[in-house]
PDB file of N, CA, C and O in Angstrom:
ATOM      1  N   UNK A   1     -15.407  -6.630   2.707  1.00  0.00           N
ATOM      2  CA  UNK A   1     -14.314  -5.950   3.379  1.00  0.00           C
ATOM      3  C   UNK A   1     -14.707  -5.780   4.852  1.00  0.00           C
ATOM      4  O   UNK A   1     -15.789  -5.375   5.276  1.00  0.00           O
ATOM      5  N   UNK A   2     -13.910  -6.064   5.372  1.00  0.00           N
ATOM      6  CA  UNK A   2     -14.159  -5.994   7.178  1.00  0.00           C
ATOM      7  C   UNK A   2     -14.277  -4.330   7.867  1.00  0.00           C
ATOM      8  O   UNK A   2     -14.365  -3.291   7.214  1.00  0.00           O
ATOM      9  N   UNK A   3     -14.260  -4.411   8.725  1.00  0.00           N
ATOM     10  CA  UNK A   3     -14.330  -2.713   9.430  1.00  0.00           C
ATOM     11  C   UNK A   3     -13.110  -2.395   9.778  1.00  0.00           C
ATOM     12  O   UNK A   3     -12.894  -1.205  10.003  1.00  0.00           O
ATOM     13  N   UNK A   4     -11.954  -3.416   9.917  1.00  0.00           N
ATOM     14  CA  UNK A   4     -10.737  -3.370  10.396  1.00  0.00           C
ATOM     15  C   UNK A   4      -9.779  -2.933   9.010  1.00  0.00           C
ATOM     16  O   UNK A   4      -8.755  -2.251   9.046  1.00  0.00           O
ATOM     17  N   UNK A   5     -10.569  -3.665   7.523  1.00  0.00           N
ATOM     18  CA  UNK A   5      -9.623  -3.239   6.496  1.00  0.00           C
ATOM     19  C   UNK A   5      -9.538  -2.004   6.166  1.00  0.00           C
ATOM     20  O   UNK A   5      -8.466  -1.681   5.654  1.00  0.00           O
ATOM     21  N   UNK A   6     -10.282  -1.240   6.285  1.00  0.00           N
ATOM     22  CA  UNK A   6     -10.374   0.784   6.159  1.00  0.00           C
ATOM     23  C   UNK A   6      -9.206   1.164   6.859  1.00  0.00           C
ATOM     24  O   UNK A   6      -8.212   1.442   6.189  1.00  0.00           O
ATOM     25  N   UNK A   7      -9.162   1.214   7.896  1.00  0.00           N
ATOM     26  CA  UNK A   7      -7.973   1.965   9.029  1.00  0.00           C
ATOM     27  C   UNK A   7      -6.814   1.050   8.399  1.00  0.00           C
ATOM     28  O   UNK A   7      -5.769   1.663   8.183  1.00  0.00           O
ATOM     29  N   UNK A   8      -6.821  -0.074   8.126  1.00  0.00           N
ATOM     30  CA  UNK A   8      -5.404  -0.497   7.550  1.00  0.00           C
ATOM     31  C   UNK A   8      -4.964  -0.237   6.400  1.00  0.00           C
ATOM     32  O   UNK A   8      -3.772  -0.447   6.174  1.00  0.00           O
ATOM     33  N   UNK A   9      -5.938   0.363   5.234  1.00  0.00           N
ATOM     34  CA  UNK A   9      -5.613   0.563   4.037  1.00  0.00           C
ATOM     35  C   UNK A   9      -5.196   2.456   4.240  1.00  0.00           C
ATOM     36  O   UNK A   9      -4.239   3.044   3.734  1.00  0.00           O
ATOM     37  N   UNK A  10      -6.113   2.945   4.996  1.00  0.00           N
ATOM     38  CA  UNK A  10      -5.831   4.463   5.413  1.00  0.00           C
ATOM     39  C   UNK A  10      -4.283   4.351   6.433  1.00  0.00           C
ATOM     40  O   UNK A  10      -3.866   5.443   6.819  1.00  0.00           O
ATOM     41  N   UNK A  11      -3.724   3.498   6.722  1.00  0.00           N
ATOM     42  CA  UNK A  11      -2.186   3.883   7.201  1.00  0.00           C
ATOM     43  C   UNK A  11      -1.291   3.275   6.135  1.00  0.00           C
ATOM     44  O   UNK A  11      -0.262   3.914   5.917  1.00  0.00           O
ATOM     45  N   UNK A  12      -1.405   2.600   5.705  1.00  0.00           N
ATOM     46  CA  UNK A  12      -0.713   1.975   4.752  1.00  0.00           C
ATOM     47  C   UNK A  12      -0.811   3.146   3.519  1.00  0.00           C
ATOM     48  O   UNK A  12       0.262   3.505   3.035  1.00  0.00           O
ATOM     49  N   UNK A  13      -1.713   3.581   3.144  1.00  0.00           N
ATOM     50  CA  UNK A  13      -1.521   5.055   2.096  1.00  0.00           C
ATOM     51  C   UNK A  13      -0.637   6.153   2.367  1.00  0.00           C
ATOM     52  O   UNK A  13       0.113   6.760   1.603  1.00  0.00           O
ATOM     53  N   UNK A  14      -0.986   6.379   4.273  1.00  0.00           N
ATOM     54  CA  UNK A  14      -0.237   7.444   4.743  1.00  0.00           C
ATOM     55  C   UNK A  14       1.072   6.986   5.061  1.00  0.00           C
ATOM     56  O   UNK A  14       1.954   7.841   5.132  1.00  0.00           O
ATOM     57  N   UNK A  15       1.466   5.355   5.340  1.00  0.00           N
ATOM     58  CA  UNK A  15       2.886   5.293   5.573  1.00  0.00           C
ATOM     59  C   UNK A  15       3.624   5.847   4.304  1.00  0.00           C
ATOM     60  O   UNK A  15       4.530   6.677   4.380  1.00  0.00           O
ATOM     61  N   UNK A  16       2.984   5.118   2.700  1.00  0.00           N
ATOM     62  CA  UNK A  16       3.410   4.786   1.703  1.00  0.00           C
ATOM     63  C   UNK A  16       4.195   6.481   1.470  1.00  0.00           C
ATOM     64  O   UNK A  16       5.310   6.984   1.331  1.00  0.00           O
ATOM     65  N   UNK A  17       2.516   6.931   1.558  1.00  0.00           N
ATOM     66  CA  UNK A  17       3.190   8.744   0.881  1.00  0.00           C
ATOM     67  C   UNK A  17       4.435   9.332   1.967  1.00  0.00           C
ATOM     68  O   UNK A  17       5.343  10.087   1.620  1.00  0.00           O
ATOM     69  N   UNK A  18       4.251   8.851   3.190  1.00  0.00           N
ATOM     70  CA  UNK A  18       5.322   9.441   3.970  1.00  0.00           C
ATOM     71  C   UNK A  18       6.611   9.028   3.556  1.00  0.00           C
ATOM     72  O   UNK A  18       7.386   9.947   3.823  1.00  0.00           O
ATOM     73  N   UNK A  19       7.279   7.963   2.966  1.00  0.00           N
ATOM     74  CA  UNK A  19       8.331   7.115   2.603  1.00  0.00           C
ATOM     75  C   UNK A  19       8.639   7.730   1.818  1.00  0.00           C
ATOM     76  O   UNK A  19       9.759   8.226   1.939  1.00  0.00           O
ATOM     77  N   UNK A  20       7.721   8.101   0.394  1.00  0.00           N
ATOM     78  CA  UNK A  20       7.885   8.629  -0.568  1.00  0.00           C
ATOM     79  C   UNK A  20       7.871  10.058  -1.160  1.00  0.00           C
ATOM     80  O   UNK A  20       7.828  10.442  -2.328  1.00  0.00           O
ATOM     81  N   UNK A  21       7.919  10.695  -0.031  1.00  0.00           N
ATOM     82  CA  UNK A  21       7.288  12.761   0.182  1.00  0.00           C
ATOM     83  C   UNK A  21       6.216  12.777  -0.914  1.00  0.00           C
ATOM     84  O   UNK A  21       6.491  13.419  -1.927  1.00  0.00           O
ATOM     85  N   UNK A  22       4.705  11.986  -0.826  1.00  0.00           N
ATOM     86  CA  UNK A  22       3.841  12.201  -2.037  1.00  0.00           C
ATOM     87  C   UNK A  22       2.695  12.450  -0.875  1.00  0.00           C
ATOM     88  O   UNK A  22       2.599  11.679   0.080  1.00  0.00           O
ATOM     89  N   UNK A  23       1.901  13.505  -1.028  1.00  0.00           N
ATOM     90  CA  UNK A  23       0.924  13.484  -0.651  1.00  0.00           C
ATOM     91  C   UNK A  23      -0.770  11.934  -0.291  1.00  0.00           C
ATOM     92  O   UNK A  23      -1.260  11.076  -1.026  1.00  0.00           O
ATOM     93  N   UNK A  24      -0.999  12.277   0.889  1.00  0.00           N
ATOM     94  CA  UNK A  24      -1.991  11.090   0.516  1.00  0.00           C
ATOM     95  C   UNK A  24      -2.867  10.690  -0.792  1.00  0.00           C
ATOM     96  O   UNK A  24      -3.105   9.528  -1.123  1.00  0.00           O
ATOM     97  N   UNK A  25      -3.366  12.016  -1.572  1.00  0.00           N
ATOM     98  CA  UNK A  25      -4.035  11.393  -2.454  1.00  0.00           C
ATOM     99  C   UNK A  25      -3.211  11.260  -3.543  1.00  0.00           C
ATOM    100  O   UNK A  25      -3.850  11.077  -4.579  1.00  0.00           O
ATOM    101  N   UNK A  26      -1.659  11.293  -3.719  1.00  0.00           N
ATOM    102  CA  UNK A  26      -1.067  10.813  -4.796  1.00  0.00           C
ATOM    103  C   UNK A  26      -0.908   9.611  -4.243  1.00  0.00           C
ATOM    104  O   UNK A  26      -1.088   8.717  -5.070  1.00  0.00           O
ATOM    105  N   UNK A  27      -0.739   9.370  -3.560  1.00  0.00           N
ATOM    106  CA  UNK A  27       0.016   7.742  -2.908  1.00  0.00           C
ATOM    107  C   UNK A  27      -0.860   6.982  -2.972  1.00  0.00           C
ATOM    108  O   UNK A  27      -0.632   5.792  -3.190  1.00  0.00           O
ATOM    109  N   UNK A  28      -2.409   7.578  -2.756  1.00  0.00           N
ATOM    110  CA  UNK A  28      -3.240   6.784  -3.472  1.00  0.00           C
ATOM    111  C   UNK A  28      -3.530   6.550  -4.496  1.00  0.00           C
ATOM    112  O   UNK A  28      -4.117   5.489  -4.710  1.00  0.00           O
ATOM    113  N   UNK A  29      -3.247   7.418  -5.521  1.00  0.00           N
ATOM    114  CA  UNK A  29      -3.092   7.100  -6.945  1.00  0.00           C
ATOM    115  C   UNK A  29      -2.708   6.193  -7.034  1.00  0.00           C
ATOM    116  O   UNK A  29      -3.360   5.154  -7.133  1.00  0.00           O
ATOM    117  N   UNK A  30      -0.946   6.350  -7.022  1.00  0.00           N
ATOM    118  CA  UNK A  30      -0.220   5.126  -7.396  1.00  0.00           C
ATOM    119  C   UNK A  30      -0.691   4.061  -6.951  1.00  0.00           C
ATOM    120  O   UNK A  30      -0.841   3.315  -7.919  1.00  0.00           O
ATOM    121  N   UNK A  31      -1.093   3.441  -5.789  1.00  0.00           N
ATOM    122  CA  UNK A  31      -1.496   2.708  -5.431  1.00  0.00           C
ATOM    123  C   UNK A  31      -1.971   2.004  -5.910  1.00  0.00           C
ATOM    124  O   UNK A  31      -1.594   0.877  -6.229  1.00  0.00           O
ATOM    125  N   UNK A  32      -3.516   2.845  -6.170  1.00  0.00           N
ATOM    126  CA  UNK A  32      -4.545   2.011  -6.948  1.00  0.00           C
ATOM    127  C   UNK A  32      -4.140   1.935  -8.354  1.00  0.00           C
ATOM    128  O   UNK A  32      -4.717   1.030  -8.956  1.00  0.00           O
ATOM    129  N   UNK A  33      -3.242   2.683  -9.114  1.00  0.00           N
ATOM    130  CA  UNK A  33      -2.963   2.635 -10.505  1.00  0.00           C
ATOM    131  C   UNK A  33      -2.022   1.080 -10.622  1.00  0.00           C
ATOM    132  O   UNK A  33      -2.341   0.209 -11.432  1.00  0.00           O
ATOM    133  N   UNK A  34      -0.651   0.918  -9.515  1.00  0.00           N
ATOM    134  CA  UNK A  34      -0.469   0.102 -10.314  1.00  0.00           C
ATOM    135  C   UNK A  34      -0.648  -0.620  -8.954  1.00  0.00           C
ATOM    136  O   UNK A  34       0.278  -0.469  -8.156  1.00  0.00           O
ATOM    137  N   UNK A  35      -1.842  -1.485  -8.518  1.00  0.00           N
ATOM    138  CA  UNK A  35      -1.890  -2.238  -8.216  1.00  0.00           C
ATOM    139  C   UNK A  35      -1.759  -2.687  -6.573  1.00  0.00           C
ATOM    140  O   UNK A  35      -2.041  -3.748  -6.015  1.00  0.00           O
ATOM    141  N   UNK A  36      -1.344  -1.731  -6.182  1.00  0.00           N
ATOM    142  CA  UNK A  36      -1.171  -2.160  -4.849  1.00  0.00           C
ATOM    143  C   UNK A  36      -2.100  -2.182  -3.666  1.00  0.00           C
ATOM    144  O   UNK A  36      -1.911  -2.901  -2.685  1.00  0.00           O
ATOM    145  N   UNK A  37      -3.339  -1.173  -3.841  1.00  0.00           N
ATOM    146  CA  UNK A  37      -4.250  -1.101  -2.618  1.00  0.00           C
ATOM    147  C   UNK A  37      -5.088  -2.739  -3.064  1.00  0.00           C
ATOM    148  O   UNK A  37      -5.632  -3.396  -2.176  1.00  0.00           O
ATOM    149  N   UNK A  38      -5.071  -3.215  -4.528  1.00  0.00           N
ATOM    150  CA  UNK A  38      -5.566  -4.590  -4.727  1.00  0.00           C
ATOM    151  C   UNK A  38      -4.685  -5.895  -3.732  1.00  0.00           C
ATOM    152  O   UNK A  38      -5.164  -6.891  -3.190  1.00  0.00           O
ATOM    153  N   UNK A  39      -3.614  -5.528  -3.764  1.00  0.00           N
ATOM    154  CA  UNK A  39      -2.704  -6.653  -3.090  1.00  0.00           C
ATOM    155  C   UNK A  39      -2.873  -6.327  -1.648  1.00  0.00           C
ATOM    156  O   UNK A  39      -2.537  -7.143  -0.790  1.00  0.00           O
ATOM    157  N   UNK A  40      -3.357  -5.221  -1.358  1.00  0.00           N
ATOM    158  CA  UNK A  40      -3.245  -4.874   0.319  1.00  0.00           C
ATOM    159  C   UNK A  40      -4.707  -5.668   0.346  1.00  0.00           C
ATOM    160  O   UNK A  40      -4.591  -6.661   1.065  1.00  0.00           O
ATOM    161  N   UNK A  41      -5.630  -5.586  -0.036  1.00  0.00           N
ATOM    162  CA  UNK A  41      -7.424  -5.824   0.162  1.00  0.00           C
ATOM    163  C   UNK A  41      -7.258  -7.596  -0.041  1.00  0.00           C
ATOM    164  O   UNK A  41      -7.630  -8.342   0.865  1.00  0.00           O
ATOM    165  N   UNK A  42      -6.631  -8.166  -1.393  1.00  0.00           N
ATOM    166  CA  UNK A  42      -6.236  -9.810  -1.177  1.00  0.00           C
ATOM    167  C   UNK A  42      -5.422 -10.138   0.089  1.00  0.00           C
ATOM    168  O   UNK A  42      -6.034 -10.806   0.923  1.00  0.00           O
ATOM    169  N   UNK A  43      -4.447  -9.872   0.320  1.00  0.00           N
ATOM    170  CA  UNK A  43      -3.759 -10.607   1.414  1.00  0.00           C
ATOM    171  C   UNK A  43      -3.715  -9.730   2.522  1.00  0.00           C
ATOM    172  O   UNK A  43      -2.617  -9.413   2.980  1.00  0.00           O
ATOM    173  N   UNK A  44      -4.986  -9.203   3.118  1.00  0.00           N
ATOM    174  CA  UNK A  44      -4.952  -8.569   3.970  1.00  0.00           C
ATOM    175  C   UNK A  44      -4.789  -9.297   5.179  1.00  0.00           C
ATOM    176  O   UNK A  44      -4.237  -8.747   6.131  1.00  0.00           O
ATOM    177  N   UNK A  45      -5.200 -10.462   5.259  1.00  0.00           N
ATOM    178  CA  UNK A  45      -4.837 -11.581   6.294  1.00  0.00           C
ATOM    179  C   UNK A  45      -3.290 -11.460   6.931  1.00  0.00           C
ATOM    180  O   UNK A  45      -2.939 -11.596   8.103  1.00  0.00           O
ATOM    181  N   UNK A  46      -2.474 -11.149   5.716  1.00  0.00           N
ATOM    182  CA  UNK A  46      -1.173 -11.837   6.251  1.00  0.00           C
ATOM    183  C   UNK A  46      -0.191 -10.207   6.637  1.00  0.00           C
ATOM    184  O   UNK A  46       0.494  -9.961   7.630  1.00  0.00           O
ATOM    185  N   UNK A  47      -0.516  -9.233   5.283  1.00  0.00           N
ATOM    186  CA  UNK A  47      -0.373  -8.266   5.770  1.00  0.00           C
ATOM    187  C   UNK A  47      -0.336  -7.266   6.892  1.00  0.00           C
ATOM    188  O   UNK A  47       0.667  -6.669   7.282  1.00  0.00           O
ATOM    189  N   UNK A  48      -1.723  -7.147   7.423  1.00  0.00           N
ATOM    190  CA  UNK A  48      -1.592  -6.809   8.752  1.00  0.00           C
ATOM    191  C   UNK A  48      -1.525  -7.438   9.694  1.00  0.00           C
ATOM    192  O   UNK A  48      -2.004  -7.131  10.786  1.00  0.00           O
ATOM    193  N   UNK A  49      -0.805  -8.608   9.381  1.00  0.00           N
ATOM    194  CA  UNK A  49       0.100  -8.961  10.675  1.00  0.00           C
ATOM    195  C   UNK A  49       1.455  -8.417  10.815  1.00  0.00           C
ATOM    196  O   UNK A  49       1.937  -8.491  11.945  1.00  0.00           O
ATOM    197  N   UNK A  50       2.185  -7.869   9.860  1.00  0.00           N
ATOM    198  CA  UNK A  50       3.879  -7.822   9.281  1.00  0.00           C
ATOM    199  C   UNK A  50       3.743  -5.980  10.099  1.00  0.00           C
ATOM    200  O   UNK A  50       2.730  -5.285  10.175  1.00  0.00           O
ATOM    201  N   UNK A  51       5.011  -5.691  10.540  1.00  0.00           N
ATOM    202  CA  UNK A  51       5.087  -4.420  10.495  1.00  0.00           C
ATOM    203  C   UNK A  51       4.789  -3.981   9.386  1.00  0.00           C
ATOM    204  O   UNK A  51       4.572  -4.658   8.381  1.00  0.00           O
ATOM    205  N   UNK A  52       4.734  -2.061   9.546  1.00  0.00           N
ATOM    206  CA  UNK A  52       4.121  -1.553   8.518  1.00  0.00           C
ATOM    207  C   UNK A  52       5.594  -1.226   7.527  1.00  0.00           C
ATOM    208  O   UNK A  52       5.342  -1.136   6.325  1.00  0.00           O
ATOM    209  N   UNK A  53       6.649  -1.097   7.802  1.00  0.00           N
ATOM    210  CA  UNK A  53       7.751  -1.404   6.767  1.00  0.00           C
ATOM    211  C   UNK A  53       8.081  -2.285   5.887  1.00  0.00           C
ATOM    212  O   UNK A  53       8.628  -2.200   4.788  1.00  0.00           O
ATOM    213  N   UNK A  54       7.581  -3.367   6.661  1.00  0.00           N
ATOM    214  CA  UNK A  54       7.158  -4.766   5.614  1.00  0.00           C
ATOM    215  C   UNK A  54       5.872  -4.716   4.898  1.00  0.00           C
ATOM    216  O   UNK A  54       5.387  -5.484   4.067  1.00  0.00           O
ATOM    217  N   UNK A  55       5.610  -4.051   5.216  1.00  0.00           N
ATOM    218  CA  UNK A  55       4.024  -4.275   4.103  1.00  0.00           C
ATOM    219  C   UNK A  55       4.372  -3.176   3.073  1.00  0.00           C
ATOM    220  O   UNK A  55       4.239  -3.386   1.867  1.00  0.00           O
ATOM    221  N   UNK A  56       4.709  -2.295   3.444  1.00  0.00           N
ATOM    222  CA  UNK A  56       5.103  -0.748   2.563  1.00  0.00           C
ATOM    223  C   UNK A  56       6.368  -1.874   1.347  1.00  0.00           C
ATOM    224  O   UNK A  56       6.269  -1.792   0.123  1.00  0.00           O
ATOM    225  N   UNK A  57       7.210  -2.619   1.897  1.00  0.00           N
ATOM    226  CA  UNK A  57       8.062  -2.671   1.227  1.00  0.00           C
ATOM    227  C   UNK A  57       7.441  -4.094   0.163  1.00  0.00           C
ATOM    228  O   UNK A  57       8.001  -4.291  -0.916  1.00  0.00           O
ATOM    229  N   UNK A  58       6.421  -4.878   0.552  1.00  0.00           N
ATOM    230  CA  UNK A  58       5.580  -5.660  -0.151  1.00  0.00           C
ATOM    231  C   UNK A  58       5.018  -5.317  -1.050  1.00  0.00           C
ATOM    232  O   UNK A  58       4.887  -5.957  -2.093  1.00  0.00           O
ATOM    233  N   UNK A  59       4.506  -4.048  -0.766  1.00  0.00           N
ATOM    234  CA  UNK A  59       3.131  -3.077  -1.817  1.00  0.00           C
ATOM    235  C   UNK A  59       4.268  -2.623  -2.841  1.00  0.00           C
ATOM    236  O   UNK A  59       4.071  -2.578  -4.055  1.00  0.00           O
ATOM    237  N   UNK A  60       5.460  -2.294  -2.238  1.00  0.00           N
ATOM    238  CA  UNK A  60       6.130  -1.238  -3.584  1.00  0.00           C
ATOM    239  C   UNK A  60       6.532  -2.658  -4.627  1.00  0.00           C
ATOM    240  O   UNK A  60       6.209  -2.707  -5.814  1.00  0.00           O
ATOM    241  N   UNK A  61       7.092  -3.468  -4.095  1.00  0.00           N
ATOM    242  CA  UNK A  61       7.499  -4.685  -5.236  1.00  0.00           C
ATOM    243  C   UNK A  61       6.140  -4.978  -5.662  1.00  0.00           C
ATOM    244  O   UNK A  61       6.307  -5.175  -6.865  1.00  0.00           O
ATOM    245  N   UNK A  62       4.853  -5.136  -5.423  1.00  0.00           N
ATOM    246  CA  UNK A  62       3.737  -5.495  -6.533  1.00  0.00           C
ATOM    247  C   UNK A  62       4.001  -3.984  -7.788  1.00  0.00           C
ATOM    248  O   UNK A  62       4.191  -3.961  -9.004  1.00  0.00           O
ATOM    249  N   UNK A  63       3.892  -2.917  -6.759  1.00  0.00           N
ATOM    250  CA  UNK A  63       3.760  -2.049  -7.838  1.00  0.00           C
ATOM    251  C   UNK A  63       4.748  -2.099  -8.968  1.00  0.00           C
ATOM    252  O   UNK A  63       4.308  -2.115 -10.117  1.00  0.00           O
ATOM    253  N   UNK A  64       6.011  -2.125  -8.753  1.00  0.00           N
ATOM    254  CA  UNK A  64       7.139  -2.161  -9.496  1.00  0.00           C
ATOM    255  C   UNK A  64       6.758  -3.149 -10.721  1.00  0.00           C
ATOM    256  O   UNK A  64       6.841  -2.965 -11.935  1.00  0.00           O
ATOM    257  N   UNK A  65       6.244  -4.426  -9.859  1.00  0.00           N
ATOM    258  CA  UNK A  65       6.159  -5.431 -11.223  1.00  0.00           C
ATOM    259  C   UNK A  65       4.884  -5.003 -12.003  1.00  0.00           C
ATOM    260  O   UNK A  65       4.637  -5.693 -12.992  1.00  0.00           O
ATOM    261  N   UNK A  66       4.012  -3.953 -11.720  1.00  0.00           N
ATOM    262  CA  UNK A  66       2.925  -3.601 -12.277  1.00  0.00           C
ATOM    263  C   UNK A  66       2.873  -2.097 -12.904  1.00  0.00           C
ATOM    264  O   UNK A  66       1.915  -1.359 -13.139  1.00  0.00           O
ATOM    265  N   UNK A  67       4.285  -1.930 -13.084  1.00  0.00           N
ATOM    266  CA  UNK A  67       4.649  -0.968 -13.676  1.00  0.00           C
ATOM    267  C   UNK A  67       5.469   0.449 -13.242  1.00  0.00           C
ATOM    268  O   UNK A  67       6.119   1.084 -14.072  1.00  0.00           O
ATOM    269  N   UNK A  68       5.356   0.826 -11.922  1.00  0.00           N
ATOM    270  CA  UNK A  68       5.597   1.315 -10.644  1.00  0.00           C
ATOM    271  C   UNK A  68       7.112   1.758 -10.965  1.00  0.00           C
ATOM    272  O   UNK A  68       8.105   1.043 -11.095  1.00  0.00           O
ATOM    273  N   UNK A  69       6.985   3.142 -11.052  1.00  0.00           N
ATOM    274  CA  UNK A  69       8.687   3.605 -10.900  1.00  0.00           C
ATOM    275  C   UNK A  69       9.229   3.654  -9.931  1.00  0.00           C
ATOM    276  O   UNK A  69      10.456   3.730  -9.881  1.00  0.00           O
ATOM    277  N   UNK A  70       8.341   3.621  -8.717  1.00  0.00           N
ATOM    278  CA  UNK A  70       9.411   4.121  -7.209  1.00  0.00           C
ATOM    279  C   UNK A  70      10.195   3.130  -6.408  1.00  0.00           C
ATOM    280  O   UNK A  70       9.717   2.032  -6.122  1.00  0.00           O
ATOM    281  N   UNK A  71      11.270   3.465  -6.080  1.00  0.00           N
ATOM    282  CA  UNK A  71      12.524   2.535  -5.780  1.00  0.00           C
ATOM    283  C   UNK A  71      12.506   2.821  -4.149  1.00  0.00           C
ATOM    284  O   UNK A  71      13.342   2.289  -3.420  1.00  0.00           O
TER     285      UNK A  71
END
């Protein structure tokens, strides 16, 4: 993991919970439960290139298909 992937996985938690009124360490839950801080750490290449609305809205469709209730 690079030094650059920390600060991108730490806004991407805090965008997520902000979208969703969940605190950071629930948003990290979900996250890591169904799947999504894994899809942020694989395609982190392409990810943090995309605004962070596009990536928020990337992470929620992995989660969804990985079980993920939030719409």
């Amino acid at each position: 993991m690079s030094k650059y992937q920390i600060p991108f996985l730490t806004a991407c938690i805090q965008a997520f919970g902000r979208r969703f009124s969940m605190s950071r360490q629930a948003a990290f839950r979900y996250l890591h439960e169904h799947k999504g801080l894994a899809f942020l750490i694989e395609f982190y290449d392409v990810e943090h290139l995309q605004s962070m609305d596009e990536t928020i809205d990337d992470v929620l469709i992995i989660c969804q298909k990985n079980g993920g209730t939030l719409a």
